[in-house]
C-alpha positions as CSV (number, residue, x, y, z in Angstrom):
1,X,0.0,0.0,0.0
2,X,1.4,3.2,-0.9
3,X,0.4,5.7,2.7
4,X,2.1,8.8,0.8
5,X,0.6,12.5,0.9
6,X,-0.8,13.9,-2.2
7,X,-1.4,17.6,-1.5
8,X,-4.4,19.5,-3.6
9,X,-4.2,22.8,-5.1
10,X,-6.7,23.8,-2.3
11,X,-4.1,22.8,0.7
12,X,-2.3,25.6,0.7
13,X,-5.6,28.2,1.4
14,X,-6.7,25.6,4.6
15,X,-5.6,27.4,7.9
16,X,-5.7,25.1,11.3
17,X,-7.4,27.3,14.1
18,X,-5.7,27.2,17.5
19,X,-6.5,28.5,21.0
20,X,-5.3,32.3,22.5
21,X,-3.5,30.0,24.9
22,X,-1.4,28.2,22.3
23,X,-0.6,31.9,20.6
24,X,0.1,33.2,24.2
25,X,3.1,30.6,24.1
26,X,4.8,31.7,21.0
27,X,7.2,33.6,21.5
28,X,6.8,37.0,20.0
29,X,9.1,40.3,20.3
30,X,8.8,42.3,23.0
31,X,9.9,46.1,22.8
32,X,10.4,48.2,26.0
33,X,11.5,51.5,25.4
34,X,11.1,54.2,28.7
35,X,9.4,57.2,28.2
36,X,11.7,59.8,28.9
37,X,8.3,62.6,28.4
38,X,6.0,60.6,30.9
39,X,8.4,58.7,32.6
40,X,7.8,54.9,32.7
41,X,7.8,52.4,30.3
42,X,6.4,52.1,26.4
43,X,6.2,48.2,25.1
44,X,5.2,46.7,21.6
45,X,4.5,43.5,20.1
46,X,6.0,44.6,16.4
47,X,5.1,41.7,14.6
48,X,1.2,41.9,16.5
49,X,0.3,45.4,14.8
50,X,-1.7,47.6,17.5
51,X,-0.2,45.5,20.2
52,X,0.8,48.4,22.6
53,X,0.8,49.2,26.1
54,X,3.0,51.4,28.7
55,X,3.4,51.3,32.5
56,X,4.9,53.0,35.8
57,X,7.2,50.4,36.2
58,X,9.5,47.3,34.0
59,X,7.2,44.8,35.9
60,X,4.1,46.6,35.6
61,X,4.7,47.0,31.9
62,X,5.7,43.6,31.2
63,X,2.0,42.7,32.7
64,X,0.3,45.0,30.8
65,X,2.1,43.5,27.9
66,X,1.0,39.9,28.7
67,X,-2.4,41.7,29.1
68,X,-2.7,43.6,25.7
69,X,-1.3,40.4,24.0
70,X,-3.9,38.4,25.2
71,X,-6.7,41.0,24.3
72,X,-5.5,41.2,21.2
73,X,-5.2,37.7,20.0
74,X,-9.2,36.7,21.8
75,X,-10.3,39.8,19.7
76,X,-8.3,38.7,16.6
77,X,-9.9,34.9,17.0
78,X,-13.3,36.2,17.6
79,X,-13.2,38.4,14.3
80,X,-11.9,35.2,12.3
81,X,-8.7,37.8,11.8
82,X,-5.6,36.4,10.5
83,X,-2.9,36.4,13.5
84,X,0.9,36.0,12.6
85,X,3.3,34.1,13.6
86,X,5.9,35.3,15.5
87,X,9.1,35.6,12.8
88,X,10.8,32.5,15.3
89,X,8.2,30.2,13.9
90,X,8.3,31.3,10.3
């Protein structure tokens, strides 16, 4: 018996759906920058576009970072939006 994989034209369009918890264990780039005009801290998610957040302190920002990351993605799922991959999976 021959078990091998044919893929159709079709494959390529057919995206596989998994959880905000599964995305919230990639690991995407974080950017912390301070904010030398408010003081504090200004963080990104570059490759999550609109992922942005600041805070008083490194430890509050990197919780408001976990925060806006996982808002993001449950928003992104619930629209049916495309969410990339972090450029370490690609």
């Amino acid at each position: 018996m021959d078990y091998s994989l044919t893929l159709l034209p079709w494959y390529s369009n057919i995206r596989i759906m998994i959880s905000a918890d599964e995305y919230m264990k990639l690991s995407y780039r974080l950017e912390i920058v301070p904010d030398p005009d408010e003081g504090g801290y200004a963080a990104q998610y570059p490759e999550l576009p609109g992922c942005i957040t600041v805070g008083d302190t490194m430890t509050e920002v990197l919780e408001n970072a976990e925060d806006a990351k996982r808002a993001l993605i449950a928003a992104q799922l619930e629209d049916g939006a495309e969410i990339p991959e972090p450029a370490s999976v690609r």
